[in-house]
N, CA, C and O atoms as a Maestro MAE file, in Angstrom:
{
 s_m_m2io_version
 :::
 2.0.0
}

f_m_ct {
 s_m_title
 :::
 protein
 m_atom[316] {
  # First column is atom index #
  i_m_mmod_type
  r_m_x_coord
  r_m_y_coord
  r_m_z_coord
  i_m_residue_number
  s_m_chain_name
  s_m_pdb_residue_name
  s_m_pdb_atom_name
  i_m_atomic_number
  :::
  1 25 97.759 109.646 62.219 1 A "UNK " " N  " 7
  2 3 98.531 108.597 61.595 1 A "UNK " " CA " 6
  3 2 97.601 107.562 60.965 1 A "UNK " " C  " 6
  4 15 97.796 107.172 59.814 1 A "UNK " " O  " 8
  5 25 96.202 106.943 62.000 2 A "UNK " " N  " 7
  6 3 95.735 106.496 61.210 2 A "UNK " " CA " 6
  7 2 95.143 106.849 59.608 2 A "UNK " " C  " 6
  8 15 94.983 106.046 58.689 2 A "UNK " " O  " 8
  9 25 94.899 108.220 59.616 3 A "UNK " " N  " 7
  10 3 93.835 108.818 58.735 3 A "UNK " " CA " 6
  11 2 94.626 108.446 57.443 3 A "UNK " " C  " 6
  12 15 94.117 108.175 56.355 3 A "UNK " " O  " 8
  13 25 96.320 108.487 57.824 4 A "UNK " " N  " 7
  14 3 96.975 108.881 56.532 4 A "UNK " " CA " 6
  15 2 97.540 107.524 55.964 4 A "UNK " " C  " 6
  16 15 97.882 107.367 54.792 4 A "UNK " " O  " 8
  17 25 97.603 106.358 57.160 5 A "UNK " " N  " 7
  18 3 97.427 105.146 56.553 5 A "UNK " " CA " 6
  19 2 96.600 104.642 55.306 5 A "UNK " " C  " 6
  20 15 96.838 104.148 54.204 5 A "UNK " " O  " 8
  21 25 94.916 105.229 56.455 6 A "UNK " " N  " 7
  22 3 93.713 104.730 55.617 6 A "UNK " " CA " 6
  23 2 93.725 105.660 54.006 6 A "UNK " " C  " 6
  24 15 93.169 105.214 53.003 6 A "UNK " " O  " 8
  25 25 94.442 106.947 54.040 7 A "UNK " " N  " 7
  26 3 93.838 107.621 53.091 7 A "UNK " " CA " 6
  27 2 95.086 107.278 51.395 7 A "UNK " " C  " 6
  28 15 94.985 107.616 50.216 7 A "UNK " " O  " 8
  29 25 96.617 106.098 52.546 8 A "UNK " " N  " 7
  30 3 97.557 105.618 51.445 8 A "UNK " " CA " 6
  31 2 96.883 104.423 50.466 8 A "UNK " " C  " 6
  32 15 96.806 104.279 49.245 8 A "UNK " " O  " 8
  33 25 96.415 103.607 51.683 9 A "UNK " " N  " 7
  34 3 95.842 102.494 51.425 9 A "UNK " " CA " 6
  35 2 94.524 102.421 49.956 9 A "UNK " " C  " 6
  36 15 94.479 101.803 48.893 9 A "UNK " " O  " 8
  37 25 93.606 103.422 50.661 10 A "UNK " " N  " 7
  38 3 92.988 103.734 49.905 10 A "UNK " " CA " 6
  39 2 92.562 104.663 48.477 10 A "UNK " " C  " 6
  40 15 91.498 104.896 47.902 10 A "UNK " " O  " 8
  41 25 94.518 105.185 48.173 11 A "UNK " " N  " 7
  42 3 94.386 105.976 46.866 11 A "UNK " " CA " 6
  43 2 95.643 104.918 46.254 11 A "UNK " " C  " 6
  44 15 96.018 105.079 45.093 11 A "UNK " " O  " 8
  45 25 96.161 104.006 46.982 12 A "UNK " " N  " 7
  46 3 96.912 102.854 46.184 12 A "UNK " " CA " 6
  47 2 95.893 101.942 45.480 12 A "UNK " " C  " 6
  48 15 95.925 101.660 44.282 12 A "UNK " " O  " 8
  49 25 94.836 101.449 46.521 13 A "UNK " " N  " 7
  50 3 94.046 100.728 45.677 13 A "UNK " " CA " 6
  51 2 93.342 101.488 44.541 13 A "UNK " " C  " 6
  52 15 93.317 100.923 43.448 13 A "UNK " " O  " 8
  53 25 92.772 102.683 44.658 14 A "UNK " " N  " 7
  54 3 92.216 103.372 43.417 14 A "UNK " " CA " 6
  55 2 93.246 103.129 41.995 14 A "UNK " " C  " 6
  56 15 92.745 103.130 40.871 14 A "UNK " " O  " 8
  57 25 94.881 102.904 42.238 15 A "UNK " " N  " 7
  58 3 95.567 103.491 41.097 15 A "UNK " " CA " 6
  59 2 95.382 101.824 39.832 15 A "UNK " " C  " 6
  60 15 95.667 101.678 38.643 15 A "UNK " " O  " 8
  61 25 94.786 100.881 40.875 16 A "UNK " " N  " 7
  62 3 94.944 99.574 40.394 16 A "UNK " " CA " 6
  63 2 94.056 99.753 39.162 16 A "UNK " " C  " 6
  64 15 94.466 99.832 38.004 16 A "UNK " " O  " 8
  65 25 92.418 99.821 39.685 17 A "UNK " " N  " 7
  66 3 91.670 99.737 38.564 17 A "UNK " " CA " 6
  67 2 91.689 100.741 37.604 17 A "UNK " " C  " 6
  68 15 91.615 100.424 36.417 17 A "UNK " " O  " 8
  69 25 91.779 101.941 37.949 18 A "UNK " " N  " 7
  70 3 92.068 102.807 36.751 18 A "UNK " " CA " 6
  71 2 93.501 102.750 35.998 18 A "UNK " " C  " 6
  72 15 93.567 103.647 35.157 18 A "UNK " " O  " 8
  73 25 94.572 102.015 36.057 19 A "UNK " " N  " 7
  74 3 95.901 101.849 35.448 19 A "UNK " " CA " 6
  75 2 95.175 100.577 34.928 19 A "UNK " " C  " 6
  76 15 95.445 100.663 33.730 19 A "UNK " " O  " 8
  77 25 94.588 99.693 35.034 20 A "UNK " " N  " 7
  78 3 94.547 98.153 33.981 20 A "UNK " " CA " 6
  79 2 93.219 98.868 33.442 20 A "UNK " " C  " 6
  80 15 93.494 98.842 32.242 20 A "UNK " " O  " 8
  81 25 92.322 99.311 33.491 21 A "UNK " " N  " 7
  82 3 91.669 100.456 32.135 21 A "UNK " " CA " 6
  83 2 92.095 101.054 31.589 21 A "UNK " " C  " 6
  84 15 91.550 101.312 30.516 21 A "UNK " " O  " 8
  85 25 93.375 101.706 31.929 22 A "UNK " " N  " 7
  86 3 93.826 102.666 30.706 22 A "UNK " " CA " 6
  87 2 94.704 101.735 29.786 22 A "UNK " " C  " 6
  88 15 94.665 101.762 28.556 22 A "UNK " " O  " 8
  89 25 95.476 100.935 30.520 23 A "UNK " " N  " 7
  90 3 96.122 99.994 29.590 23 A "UNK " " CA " 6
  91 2 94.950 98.617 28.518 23 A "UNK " " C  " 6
  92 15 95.209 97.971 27.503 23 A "UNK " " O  " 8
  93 25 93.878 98.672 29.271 24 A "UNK " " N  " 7
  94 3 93.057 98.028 28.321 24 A "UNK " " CA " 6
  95 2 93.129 98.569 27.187 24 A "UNK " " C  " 6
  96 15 93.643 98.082 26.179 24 A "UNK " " O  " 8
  97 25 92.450 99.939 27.340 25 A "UNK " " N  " 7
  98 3 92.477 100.656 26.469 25 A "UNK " " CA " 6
  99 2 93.107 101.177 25.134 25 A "UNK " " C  " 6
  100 15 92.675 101.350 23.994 25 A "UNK " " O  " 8
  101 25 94.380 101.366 25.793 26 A "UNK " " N  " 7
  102 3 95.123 101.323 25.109 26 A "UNK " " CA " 6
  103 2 95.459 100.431 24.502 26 A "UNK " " C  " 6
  104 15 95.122 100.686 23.346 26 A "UNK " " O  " 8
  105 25 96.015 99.331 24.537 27 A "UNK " " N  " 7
  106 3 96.802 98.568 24.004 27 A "UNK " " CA " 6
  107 2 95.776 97.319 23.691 27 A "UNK " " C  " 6
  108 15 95.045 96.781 24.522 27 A "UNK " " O  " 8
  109 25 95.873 97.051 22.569 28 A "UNK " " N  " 7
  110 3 95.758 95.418 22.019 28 A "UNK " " CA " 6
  111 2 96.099 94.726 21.934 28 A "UNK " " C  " 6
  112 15 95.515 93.655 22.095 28 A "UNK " " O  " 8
  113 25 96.952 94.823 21.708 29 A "UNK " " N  " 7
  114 3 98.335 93.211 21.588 29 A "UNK " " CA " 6
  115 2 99.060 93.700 22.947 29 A "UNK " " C  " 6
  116 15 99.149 94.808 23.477 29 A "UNK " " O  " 8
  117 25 99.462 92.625 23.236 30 A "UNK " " N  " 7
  118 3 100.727 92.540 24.153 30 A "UNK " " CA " 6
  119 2 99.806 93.095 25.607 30 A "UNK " " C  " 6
  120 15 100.647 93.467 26.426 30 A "UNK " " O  " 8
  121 25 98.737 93.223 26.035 31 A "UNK " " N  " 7
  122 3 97.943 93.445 27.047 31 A "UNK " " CA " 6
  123 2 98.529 92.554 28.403 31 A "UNK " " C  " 6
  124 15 98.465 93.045 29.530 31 A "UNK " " O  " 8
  125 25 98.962 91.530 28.219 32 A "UNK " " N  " 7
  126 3 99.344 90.734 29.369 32 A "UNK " " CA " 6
  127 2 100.533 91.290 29.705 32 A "UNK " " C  " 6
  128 15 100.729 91.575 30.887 32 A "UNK " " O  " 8
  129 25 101.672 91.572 28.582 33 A "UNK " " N  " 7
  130 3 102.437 92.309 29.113 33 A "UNK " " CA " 6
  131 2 102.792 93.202 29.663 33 A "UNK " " C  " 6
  132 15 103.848 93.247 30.295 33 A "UNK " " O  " 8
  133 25 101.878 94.231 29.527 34 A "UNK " " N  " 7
  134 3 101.241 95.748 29.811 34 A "UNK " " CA " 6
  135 2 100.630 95.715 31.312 34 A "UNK " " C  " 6
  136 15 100.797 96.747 31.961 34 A "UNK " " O  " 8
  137 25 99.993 94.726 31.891 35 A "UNK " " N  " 7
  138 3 99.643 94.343 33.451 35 A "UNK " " CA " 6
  139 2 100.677 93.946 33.912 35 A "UNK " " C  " 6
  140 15 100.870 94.230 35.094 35 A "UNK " " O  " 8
  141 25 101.788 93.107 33.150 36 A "UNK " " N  " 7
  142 3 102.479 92.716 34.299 36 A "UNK " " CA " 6
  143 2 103.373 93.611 34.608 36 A "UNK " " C  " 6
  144 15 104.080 93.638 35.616 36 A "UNK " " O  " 8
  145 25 103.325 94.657 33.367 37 A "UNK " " N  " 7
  146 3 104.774 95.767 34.336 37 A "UNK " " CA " 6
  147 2 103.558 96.918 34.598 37 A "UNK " " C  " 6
  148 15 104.039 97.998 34.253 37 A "UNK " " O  " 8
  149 25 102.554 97.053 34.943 38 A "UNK " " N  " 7
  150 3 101.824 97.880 35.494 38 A "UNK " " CA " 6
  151 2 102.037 97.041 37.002 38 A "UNK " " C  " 6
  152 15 102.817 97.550 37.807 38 A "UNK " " O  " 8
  153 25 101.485 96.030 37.290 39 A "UNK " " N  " 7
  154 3 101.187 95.230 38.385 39 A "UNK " " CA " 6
  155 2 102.574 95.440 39.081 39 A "UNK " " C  " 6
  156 15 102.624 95.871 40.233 39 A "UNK " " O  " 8
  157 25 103.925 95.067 38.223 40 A "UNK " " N  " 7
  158 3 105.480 94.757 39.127 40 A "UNK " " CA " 6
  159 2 105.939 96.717 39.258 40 A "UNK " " C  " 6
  160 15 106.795 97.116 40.048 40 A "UNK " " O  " 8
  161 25 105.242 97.546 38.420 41 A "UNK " " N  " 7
  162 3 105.935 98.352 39.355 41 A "UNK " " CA " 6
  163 2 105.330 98.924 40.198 41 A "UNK " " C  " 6
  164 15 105.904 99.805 40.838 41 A "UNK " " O  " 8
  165 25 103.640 98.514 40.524 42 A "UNK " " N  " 7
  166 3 103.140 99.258 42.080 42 A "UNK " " CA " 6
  167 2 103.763 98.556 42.470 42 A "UNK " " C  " 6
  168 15 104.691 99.355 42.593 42 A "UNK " " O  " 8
  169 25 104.356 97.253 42.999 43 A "UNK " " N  " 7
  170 3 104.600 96.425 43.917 43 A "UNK " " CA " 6
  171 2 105.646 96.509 44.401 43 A "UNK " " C  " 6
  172 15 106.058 96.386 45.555 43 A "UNK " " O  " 8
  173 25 106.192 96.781 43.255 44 A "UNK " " N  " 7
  174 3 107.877 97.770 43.645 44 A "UNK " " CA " 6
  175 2 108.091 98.740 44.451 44 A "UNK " " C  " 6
  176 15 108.666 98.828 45.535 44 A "UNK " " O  " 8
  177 25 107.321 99.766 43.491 45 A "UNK " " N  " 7
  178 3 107.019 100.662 44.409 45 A "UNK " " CA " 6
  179 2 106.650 100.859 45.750 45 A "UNK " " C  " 6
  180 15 107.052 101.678 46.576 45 A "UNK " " O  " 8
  181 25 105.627 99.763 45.835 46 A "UNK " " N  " 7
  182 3 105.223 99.541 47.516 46 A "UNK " " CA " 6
  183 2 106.061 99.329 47.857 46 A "UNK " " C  " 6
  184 15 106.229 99.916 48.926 46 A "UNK " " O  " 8
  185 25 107.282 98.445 47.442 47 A "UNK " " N  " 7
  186 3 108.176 97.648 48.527 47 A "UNK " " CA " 6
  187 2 109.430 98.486 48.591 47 A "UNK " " C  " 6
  188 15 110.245 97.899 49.304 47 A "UNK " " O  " 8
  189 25 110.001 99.844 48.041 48 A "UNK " " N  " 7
  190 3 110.614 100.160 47.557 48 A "UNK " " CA " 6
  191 2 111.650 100.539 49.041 48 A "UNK " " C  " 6
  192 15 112.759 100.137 49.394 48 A "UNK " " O  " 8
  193 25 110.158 101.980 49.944 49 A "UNK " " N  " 7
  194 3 110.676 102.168 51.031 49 A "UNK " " CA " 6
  195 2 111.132 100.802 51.772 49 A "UNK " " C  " 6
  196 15 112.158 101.165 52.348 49 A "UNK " " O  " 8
  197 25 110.973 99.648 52.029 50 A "UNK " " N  " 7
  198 3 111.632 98.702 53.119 50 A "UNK " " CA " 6
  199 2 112.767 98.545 52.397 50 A "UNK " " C  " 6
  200 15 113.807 98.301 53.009 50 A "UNK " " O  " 8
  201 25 112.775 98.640 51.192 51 A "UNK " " N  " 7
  202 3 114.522 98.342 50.653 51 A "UNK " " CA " 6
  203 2 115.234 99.518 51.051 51 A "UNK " " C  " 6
  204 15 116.335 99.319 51.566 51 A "UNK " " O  " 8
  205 25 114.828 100.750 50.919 52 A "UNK " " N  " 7
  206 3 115.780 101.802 51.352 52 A "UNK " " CA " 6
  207 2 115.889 101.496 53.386 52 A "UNK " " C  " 6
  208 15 116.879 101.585 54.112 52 A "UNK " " O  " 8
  209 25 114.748 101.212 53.667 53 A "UNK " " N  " 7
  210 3 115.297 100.902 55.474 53 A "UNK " " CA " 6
  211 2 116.264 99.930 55.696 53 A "UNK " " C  " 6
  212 15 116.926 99.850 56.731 53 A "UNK " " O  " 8
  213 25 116.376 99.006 54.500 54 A "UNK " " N  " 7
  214 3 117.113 97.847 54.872 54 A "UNK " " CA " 6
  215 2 118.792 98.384 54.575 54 A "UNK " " C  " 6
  216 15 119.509 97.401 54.764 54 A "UNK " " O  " 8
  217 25 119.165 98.921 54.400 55 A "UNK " " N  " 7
  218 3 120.025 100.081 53.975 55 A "UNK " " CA " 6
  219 2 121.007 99.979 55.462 55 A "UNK " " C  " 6
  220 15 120.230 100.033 56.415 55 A "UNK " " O  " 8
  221 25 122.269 99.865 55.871 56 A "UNK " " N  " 7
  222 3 122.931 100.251 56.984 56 A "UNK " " CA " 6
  223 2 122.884 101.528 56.864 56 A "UNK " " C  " 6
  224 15 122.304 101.810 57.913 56 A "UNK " " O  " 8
  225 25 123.066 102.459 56.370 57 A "UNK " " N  " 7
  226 3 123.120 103.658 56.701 57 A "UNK " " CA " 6
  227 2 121.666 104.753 56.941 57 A "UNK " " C  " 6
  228 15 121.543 105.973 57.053 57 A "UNK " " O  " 8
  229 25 120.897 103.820 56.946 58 A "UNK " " N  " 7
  230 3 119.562 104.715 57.470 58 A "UNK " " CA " 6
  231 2 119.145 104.277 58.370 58 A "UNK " " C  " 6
  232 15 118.921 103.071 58.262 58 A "UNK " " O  " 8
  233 25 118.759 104.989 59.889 59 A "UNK " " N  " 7
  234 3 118.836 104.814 61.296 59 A "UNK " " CA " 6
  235 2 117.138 104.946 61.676 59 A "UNK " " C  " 6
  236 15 116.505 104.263 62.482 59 A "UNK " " O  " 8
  237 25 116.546 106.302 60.619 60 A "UNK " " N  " 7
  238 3 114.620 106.180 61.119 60 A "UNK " " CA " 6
  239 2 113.930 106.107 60.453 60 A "UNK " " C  " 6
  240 15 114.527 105.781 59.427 60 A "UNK " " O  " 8
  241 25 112.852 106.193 60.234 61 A "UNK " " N  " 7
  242 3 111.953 106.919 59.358 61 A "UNK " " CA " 6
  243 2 111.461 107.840 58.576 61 A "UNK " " C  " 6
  244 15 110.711 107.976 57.610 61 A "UNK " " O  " 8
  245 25 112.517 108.789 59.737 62 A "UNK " " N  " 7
  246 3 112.295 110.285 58.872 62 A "UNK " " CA " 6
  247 2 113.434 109.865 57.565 62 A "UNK " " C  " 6
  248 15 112.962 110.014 56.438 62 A "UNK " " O  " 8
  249 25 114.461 109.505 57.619 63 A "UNK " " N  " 7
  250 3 115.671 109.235 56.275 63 A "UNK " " CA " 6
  251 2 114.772 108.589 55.306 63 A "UNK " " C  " 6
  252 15 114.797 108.739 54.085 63 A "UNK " " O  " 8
  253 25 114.079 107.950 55.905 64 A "UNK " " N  " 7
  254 3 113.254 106.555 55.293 64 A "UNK " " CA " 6
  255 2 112.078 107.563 53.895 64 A "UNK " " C  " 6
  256 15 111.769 107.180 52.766 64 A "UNK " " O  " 8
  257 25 111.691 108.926 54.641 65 A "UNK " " N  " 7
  258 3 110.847 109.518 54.006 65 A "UNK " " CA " 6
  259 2 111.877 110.334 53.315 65 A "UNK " " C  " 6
  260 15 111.721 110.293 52.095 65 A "UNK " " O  " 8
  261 25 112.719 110.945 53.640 66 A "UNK " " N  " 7
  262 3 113.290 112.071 52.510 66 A "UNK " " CA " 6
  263 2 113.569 111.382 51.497 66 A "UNK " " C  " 6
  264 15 113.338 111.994 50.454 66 A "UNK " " O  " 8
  265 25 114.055 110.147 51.334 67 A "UNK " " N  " 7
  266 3 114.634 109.582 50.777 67 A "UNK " " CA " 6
  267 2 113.606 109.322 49.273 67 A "UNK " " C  " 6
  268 15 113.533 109.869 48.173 67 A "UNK " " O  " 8
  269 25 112.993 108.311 49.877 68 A "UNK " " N  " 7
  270 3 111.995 107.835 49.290 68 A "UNK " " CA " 6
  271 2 110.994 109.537 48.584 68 A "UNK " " C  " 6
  272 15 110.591 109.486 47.422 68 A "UNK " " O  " 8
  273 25 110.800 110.499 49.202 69 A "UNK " " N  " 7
  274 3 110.315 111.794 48.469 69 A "UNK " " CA " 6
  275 2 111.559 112.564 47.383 69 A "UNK " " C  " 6
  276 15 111.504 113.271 46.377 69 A "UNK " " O  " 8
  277 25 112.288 112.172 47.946 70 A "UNK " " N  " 7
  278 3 113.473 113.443 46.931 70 A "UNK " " CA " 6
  279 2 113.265 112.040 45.358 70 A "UNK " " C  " 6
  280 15 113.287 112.549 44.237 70 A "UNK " " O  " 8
  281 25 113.146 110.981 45.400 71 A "UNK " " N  " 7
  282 3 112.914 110.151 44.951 71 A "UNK " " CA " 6
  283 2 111.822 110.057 43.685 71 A "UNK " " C  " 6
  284 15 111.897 109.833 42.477 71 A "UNK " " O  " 8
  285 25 110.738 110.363 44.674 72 A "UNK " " N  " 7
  286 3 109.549 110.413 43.516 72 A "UNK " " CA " 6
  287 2 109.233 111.837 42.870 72 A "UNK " " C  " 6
  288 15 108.478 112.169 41.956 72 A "UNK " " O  " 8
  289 25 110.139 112.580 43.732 73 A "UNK " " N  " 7
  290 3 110.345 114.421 43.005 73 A "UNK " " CA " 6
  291 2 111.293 114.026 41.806 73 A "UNK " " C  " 6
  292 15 110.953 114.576 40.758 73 A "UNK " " O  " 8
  293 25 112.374 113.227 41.706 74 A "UNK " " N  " 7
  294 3 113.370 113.308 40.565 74 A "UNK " " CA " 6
  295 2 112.348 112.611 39.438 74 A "UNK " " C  " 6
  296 15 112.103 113.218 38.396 74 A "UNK " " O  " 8
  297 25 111.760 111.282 39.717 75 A "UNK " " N  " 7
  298 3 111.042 110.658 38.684 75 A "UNK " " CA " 6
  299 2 109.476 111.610 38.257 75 A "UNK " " C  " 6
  300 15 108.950 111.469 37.153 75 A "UNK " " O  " 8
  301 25 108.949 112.471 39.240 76 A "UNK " " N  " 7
  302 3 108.087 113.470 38.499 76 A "UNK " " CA " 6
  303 2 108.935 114.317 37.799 76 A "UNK " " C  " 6
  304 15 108.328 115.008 36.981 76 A "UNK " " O  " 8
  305 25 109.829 114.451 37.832 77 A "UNK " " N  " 7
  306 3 111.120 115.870 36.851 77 A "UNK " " CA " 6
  307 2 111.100 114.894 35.977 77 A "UNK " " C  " 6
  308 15 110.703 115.265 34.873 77 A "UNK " " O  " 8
  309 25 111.413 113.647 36.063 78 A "UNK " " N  " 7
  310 3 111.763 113.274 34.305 78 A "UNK " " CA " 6
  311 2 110.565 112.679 33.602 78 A "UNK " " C  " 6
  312 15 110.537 112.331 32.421 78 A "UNK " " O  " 8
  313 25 109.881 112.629 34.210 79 A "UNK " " N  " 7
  314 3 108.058 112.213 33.352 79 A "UNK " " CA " 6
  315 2 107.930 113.662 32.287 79 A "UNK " " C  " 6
  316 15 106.943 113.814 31.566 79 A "UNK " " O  " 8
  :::
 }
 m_bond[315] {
  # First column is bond index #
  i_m_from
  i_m_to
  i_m_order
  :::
  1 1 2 1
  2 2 3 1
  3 3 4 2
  4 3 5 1
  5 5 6 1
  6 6 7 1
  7 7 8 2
  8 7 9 1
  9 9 10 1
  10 10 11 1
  11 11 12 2
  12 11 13 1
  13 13 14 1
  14 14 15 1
  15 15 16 2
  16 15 17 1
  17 17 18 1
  18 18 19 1
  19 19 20 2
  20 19 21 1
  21 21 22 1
  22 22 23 1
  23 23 24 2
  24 23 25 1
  25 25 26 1
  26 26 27 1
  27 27 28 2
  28 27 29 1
  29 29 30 1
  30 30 31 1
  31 31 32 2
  32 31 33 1
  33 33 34 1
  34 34 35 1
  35 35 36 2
  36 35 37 1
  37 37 38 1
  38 38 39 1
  39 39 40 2
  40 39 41 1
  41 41 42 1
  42 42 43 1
  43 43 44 2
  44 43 45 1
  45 45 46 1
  46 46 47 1
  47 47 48 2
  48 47 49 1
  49 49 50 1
  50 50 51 1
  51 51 52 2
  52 51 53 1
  53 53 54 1
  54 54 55 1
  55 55 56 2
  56 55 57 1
  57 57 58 1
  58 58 59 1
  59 59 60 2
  60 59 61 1
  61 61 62 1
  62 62 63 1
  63 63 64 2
  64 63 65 1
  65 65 66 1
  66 66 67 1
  67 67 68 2
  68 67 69 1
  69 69 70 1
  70 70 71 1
  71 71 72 2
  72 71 73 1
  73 73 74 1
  74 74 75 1
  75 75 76 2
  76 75 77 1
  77 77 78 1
  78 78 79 1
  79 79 80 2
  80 79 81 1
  81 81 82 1
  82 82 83 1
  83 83 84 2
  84 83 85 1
  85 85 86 1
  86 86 87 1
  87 87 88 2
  88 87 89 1
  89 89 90 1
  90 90 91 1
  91 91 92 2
  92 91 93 1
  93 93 94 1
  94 94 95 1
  95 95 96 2
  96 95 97 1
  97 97 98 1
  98 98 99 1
  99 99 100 2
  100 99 101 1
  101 101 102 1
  102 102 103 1
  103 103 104 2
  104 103 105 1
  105 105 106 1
  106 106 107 1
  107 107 108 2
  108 107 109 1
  109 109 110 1
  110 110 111 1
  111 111 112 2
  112 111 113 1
  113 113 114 1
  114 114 115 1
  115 115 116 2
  116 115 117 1
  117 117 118 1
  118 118 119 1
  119 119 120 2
  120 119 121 1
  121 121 122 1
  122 122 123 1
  123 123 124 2
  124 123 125 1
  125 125 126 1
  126 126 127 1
  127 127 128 2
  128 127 129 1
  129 129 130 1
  130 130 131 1
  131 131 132 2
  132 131 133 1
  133 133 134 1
  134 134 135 1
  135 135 136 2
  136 135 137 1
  137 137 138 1
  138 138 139 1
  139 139 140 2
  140 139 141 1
  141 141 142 1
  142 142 143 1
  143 143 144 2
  144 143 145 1
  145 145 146 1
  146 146 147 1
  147 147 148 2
  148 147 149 1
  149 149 150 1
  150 150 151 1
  151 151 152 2
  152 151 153 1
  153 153 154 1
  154 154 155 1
  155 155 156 2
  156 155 157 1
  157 157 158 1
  158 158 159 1
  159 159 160 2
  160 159 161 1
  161 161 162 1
  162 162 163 1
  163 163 164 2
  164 163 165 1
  165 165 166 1
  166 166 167 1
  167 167 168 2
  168 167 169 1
  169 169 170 1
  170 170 171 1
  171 171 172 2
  172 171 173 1
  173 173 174 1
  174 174 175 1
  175 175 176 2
  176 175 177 1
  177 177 178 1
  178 178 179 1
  179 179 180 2
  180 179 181 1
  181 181 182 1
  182 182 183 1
  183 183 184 2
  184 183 185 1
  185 185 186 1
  186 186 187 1
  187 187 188 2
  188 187 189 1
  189 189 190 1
  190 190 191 1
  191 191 192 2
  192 191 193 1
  193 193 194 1
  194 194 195 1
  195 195 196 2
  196 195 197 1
  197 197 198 1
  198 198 199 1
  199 199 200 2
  200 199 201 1
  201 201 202 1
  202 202 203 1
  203 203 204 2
  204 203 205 1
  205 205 206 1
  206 206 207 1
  207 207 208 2
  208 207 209 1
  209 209 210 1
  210 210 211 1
  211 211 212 2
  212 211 213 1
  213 213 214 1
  214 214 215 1
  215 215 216 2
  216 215 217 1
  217 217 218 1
  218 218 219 1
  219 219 220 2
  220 219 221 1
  221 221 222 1
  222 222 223 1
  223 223 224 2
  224 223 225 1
  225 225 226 1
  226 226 227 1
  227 227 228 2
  228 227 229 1
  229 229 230 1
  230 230 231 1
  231 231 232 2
  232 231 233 1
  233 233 234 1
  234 234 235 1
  235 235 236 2
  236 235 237 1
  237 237 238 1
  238 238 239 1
  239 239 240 2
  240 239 241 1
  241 241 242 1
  242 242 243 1
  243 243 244 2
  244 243 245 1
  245 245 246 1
  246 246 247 1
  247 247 248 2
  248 247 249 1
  249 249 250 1
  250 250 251 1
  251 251 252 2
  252 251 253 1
  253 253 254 1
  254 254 255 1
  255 255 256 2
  256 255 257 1
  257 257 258 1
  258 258 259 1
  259 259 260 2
  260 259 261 1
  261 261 262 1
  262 262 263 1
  263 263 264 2
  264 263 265 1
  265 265 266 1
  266 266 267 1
  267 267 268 2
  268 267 269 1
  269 269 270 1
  270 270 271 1
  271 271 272 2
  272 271 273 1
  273 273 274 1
  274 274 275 1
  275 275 276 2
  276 275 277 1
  277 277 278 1
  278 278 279 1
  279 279 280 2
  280 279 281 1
  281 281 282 1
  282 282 283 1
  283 283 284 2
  284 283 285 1
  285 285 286 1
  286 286 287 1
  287 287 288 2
  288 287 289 1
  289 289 290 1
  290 290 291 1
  291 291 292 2
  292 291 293 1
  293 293 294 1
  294 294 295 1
  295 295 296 2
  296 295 297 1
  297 297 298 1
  298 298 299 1
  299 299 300 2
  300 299 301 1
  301 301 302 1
  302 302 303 1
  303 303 304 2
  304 303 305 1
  305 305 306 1
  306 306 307 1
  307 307 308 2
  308 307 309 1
  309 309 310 1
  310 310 311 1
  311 311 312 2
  312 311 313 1
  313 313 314 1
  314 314 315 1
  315 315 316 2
  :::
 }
}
C-alpha cells in the first residue's frame, strides 16, 4: 500500500512539469489560461474520488475505485 501511494504521488507530480511544457510550448497567447485549466483539472481530478465517497450511496472503497476506474476508461474511449 505504501509502494502504491509513493508510486501515485510520485507520477502525479511528474504530470505537473511536463503538462506546463507542453502547454508552453504550445501556445503563445492565452498561456495563463492554458495553466489554469491544466492546473484546475489535476486538482479536480485529485479531488474527484472524495466527491464520489461523499456520495450516500457508496459504503467503501472498493465502489470508491470502480467507480472512479470505469470513469477514466470512458474518458480514455472518448480522447
Amino acid at each position: 500500500m505504501l509502494a502504491a501511494r509513493f508510486g501515485t504521488g510520485f507520477f502525479l507530480a511528474g504530470i505537473y512539469p511536463v503538462g506546463m511544457k507542453i502547454a508552453a510550448d504550445y501556445y503563445e497567447k492565452g498561456l495563463g489560461k492554458t495553466l489554469g485549466y491544466l492546473v484546475g483539472a489535476l486538482a479536480f481530478g485529485k479531488a474527484f474520488p472524495y466527491v464520489i465517497k461523499s456520495l450516500e450511496f457508496v459504503n467503501n472503497f472498493e465502489t470508491v475505485i470502480k467507480i472512479t476506474s470505469a470513469i477514466a476508461v470512458f474518458g480514455g474511449l472518448l480522447l
